[in-house]
Phi, psi and omega in degrees: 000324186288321162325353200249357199202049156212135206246125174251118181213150199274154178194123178078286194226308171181197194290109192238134136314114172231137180212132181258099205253191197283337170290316176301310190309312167301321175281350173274340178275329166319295169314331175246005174038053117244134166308158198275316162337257209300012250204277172277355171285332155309322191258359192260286187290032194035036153227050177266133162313156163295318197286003190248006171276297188261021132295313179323284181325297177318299197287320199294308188302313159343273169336323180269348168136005181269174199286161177261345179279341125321347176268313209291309183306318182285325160323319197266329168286295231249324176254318200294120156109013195243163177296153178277059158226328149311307217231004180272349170286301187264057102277301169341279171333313188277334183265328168318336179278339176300287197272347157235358197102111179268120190235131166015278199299324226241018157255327169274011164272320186304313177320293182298336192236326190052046151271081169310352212274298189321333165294306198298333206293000173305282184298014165270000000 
């Protein structure tokens, strides 16, 4: 059931599962004293913190089967200290598969072309 709302994208060292799952979700909005509405109206709307980027990334990766001290180790090699123009597409991407859904075609569009822009066109 979580395939329809896990995003598989490389981060770091190669390609993880990230699913933001009703748990994950619940610690981001507990870590952000925001609701997920108001949450993706922040990554649609350029106003989101930084630090709400690599809790994404951290939690998706949880979510997705990884260890958290392993999520937490890859956040701290790979996002922490990078540009947000680096780490904000596969966040974007992990809250986007939550709220609308990952479906086949739009992983095998991404595979083949390694175009975020069909996802980004939300926040135009």
């Amino acid at each position: 059931m979580n395939e329809q709302i896990t995003y598989t994208g490389f981060f770091g060292d190669r390609d993880h599962a990230f699913c933001l799952t009703d748990p994950m979700l619940a610690e981001l909005e507990r870590i952000t004293g925001l609701g997920v509405g108001a949450l993706y109206f922040q990554f649609v709307n350029g106003a989101y913190p930084a630090n709400l980027l690599t809790e994404v990334i951290r939690l998706g990766l949880i979510g997705g089967g990884a260890d958290p001290e392993d999520a937490k180790r890859l956040c701290d090699a790979y996002a922490a200290n990078r540009p947000l123009s680096e780490t904000f597409p596969l966040a974007f991407e992990i809250m986007e598969a939550r709220w609308s859904g990952v479906s086949a075609k739009d992983e095998e569009t991404e595979a083949a072309t390694g175009d975020l822009g069909a996802s980004l066109s939300v926040a135009a």
